[in-house]
C-alpha positions in Angstrom: 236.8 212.2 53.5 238.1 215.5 52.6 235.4 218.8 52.5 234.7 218.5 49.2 233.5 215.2 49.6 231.5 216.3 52.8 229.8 219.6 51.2 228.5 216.9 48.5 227.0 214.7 51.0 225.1 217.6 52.6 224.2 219.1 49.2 222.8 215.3 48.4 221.2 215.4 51.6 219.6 218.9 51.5 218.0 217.9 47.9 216.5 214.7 49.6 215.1 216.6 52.8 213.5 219.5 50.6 211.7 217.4 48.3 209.9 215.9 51.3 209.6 219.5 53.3 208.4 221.5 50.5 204.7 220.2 50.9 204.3 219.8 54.3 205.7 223.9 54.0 203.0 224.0 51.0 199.9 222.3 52.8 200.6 224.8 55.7 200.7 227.4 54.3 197.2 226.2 52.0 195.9 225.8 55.7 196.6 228.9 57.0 195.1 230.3 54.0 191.7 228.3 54.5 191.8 229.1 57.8 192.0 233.1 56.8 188.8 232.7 54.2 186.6 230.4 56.5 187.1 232.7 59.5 186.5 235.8 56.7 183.6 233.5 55.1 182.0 232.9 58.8 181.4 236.7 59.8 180.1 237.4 56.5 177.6 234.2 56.8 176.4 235.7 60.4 176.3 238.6 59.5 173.8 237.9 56.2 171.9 236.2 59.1 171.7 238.8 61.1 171.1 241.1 58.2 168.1 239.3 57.1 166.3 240.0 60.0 165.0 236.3 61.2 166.6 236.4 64.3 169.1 234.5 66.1 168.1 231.2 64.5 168.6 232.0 60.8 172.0 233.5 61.8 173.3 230.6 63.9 172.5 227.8 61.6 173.9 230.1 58.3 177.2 230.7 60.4 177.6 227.4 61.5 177.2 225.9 57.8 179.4 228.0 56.7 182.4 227.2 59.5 181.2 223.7 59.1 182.4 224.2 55.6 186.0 225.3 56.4 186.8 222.3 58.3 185.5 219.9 56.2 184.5 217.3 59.0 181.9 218.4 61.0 179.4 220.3 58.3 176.4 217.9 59.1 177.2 217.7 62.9 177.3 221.1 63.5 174.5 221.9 61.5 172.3 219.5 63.4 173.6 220.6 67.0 172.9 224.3 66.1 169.2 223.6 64.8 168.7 221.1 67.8 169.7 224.2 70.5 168.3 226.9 68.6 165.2 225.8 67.9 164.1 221.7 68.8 162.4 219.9 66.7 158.9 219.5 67.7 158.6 222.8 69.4 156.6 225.6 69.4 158.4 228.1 66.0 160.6 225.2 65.0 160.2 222.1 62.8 157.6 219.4 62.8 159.1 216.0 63.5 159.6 214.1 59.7 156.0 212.3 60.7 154.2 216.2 61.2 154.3 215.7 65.2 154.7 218.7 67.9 154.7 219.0 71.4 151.8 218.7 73.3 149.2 221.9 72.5 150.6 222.3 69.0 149.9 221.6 65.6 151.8 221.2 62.6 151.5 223.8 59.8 153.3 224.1 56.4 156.2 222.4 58.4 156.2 224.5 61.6 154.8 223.4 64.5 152.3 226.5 66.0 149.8 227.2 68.7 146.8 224.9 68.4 142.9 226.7 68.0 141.5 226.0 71.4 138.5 225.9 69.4 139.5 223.2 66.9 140.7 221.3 70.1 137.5 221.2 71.9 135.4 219.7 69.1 138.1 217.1 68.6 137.9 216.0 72.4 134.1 216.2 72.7 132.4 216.7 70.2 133.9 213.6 68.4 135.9 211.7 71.1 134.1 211.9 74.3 130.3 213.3 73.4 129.8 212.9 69.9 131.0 209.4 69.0 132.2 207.5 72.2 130.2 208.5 75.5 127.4 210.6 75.1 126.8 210.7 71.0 125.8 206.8 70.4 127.4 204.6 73.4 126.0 206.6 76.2 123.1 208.5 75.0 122.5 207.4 71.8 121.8 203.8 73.1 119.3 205.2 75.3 117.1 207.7 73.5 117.3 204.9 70.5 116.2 201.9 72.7 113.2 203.9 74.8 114.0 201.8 77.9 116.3 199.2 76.9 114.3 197.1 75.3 112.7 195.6 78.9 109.3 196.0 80.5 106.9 199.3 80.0 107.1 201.2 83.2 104.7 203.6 82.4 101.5 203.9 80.2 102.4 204.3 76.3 100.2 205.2 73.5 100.9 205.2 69.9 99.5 207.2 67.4 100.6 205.1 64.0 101.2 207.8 60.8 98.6 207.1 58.7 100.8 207.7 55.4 103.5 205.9 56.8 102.0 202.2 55.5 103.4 200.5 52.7 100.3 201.2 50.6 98.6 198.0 47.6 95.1 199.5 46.3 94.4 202.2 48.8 95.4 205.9 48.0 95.6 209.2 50.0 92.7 210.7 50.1 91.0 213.8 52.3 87.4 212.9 53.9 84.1 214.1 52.9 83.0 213.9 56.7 85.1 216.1 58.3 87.7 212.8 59.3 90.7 215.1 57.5 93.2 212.6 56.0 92.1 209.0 55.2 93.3 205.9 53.1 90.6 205.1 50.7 90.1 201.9 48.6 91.2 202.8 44.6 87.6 200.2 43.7 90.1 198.1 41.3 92.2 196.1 43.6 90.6 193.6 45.3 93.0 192.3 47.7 94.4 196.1 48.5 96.9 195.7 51.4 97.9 198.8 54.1 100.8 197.8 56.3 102.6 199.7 58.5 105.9 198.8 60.5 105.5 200.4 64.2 108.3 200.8 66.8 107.2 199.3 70.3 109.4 201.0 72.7 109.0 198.1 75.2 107.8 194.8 76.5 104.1 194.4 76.5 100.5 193.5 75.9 99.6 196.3 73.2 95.6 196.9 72.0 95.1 198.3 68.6 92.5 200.3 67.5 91.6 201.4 64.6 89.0 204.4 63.3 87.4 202.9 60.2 84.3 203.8 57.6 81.1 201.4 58.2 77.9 202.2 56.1 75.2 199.0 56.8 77.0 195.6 55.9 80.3 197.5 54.9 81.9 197.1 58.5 84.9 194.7 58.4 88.5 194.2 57.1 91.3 191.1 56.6 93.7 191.8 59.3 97.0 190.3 60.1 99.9 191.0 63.1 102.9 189.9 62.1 102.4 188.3 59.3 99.4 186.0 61.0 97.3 184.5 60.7 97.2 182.8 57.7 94.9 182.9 56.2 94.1 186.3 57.2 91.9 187.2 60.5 88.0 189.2 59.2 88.3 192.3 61.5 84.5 193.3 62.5 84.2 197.4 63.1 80.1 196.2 63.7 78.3 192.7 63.1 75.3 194.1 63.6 74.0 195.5 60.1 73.8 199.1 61.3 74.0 202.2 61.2 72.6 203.1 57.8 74.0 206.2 57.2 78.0 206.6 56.3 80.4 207.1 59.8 83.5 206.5 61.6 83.7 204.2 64.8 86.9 203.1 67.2 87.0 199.8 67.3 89.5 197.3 69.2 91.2 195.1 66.8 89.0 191.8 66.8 89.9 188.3 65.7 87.0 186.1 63.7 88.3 183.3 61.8 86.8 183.2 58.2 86.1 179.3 58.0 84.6 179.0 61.3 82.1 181.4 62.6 79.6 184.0 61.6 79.1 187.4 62.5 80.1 188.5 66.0 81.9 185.1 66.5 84.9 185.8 67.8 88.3 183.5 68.2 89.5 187.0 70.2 88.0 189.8 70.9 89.8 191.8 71.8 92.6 190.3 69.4 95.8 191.9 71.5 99.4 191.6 70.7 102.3 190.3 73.2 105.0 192.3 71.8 108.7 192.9 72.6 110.4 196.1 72.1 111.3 196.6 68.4 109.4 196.7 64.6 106.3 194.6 64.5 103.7 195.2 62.0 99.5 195.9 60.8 98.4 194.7 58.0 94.5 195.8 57.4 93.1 194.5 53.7 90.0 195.4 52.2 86.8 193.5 52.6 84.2 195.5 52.7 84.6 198.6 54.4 86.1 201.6 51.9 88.3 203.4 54.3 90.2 203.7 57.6 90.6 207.4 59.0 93.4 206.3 62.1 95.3 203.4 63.8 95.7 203.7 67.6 98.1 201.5 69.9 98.1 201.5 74.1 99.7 199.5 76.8 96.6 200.3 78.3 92.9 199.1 78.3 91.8 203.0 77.6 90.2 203.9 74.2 90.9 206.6 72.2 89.0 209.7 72.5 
């Protein structure tokens, strides 16, 4: 092969290597070129940061988005490292977790996790956690003061002054006394089977006497009476089976038990009629028979009257 033939062969071969070199030449030089701009793009990014005024952490993670950019791979990575030792998530000045937790002592606030109120914190703990709800608010203290005892045995003397107004009222009305007794239940005169009732809370296990303060004028001295609901039909209730006094007045009298089919005046099946009761809601019923009012309702543990 003369020279001729030889310069063609390397001409041939030159044409074949520079199509396949010129963009590997071209892609490095685009590189280098990227390079130049990210590293330019990066100070400018930290330095907006910086400029900004929000400290280290608004400069890191702008800087590192931006170099994250310029290589094209590790954008999210980066991003995510920075934020992570800059400012973790969950910590005081940084980011509430995606569910709006912080570390202990915090709170989560427009997305930011801040100091908690120590103030806020203490009626969370107590006030509705420990003392208001779970220990001392109803389980605890509630129980007790609701239950007066637990619902066992009196161990003391109780006494029971029943609101007058508090009865679930048929034919008697509210009414102030003309003999100085202050607040009464009077019969309206229409209904002749008017009914007081009244729903009392024993506080404990016991035999309970009821008295009652009631109007008696001659032969007007007596009412139906029921506990409970009994008996049926209803107990007479004598405030005097005597006939006297003539003249209008109020008496105590212990809750007596004549039975209206068998039995006159002062003929007693109990007297005095008391009530074994158990801690909790029983109830009076007093109807009208012949007396017109009743000034007070009285109930004891004990065997004293009322003064």
């Amino acid at each position: 092969m003369d020279w001729q033939q030889h310069e063609l062969v390397f001409i041939m071969f030159l044409r074949h290597t520079s199509i396949a070199i010129i963009p590997s030449v071209l892609c490095l030089s685009l590189s280098l070129g990227c390079s130049d701009d990210t590293t330019e793009a990066e100070g400018g990014s930290e330095t907006a940061g910086d400029t900004a005024g929000d400290g280290d952490t608004v400069g890191d993670e702008v800087g590192e988005e931006s170099s994250s950019s310029g290589g094209g791979e590790t954008t999210s990575s980066d991003s995510s490292s920075s934020e992570d030792e800059g400012c973790p998530v969950g910590a005081e000045g940084c980011p509430c977790t995606p569910g709006g937790g912080c570390d202990p002592g915090l709170m989560c606030e427009g997305g930011t996790c801040t100091e908690a109120d120590p103030d806020a914190g203490e009626t969370t703990e107590e006030g509705t956690t420990e003392e208001g709800t779970t220990e001392e608010g109803t389980t605890e203290e509630g129980e007790t003061t609701t239950t007066g005892g637990g619902g066992g045995a009196c161990m003391g003397d109780e006494f029971i002054e029943v609101e007058l107004y508090s009865a679930e009222l048929d034919g008697w009305t509210e009414e102030t006394s003309m003999l100085g007794e202050g607040e009464i239940l009077a019969w309206d005169q229409q209904t002749n089977d008017a009914t007081a009732t009244w729903t009392i809370d024993i506080p404990c296990d016991d035999t309970w006497h009821i008295w009652v303060r009631g109007w008696e004028q001659g032969q007007d001295d007596s009412y139906f009476a029921q506990l409970d609901g009994e008996p049926n039909p209803d107990a007479i209730f004598e405030l005097d089976c005597t006939g006297g006094p003539q003249q209008s007045t109020y008496e105590w009298v212990e809750l007596n038990w004549r039975d209206q089919q068998n039995g006159g005046p002062c003929e007693y099946e109990q007297d005095p009629w008391t009530a074994d009761w158990d801690a909790g809601a029983h109830t009076l019923t007093l109807g009208y028979r012949e007396s017109i009012a009743i000034s007070e309702v009285w109930i004891t543990n004990t065997t004293d009257a009322p003064n």
